[in-house]
C-alpha positions as CSV (number, residue, x, y, z in Angstrom):
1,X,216.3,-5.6,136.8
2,X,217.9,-2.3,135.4
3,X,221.2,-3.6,136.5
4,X,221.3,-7.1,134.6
5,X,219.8,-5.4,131.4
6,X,222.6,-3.1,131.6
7,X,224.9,-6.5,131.7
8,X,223.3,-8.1,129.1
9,X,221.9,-10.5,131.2
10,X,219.4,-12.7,130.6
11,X,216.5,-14.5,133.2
12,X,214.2,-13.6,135.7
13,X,213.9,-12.0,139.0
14,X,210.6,-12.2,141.7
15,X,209.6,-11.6,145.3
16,X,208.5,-14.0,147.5
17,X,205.6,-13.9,149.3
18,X,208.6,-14.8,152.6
19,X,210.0,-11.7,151.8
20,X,213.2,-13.3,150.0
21,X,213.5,-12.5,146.2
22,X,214.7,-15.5,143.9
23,X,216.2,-14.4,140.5
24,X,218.0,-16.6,137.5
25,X,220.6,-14.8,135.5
26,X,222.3,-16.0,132.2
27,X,225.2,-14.3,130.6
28,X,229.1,-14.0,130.5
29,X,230.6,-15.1,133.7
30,X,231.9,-11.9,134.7
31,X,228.6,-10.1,133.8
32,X,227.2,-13.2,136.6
33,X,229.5,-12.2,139.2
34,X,229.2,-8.5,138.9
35,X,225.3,-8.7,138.8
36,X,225.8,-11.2,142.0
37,X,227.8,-8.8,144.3
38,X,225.3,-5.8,143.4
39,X,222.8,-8.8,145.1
40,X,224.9,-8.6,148.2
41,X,224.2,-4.9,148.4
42,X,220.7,-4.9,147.5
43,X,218.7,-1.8,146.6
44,X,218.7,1.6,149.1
45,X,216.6,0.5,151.7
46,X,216.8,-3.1,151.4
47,X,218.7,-5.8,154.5
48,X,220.5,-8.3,152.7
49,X,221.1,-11.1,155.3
50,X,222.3,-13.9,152.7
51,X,222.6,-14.6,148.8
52,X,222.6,-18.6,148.2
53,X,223.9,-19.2,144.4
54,X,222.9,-22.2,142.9
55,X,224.1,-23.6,139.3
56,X,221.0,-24.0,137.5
57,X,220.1,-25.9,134.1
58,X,218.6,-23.6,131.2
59,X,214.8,-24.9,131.7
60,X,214.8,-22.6,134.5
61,X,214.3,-19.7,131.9
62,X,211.8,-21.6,130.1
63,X,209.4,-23.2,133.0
64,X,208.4,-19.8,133.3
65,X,206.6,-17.9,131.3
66,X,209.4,-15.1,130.5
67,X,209.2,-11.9,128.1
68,X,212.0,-10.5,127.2
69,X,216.1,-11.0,127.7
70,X,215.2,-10.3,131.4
71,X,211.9,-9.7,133.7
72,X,210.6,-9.3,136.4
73,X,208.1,-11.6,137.5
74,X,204.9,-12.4,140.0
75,X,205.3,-12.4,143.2
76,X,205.3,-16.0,143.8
């Protein structure tokens, strides 16, 4: 979270009740790609064992109910 709203960024970011986390960003490309590769390292603590990237259209941000440039959401 900290590290998109530094970028700019915004979307939405959630844990999974599988224990993956799902997250939409929006922003400049290079802010995307840098926000992306700090996925691949994940926080202290965490195993990252894959990052899947999708395109997505901009009704992901609005099917859910987000508050703010970028948030964390429900576990869903």
């Amino acid at each position: 979270e900290q590290k998109a709203i530094i970028r700019g960024l915004e979307g939405w970011v959630r844990n999974r009740r599988d224990g993956t986390v799902e997250a939409v960003f929006v922003g400049p490309e290079q802010h995307v790609t840098e926000i992306i590769e700090a996925c691949r390292e994940g926080p202290r603590g965490a195993i990252v064992t894959a990052v899947d990237i999708e395109d997505s259209e901009d009704q992901m941000l609005t099917s859910l109910s987000v508050s703010g440039p970028f948030t964390v959401l429900p576990t869903a």
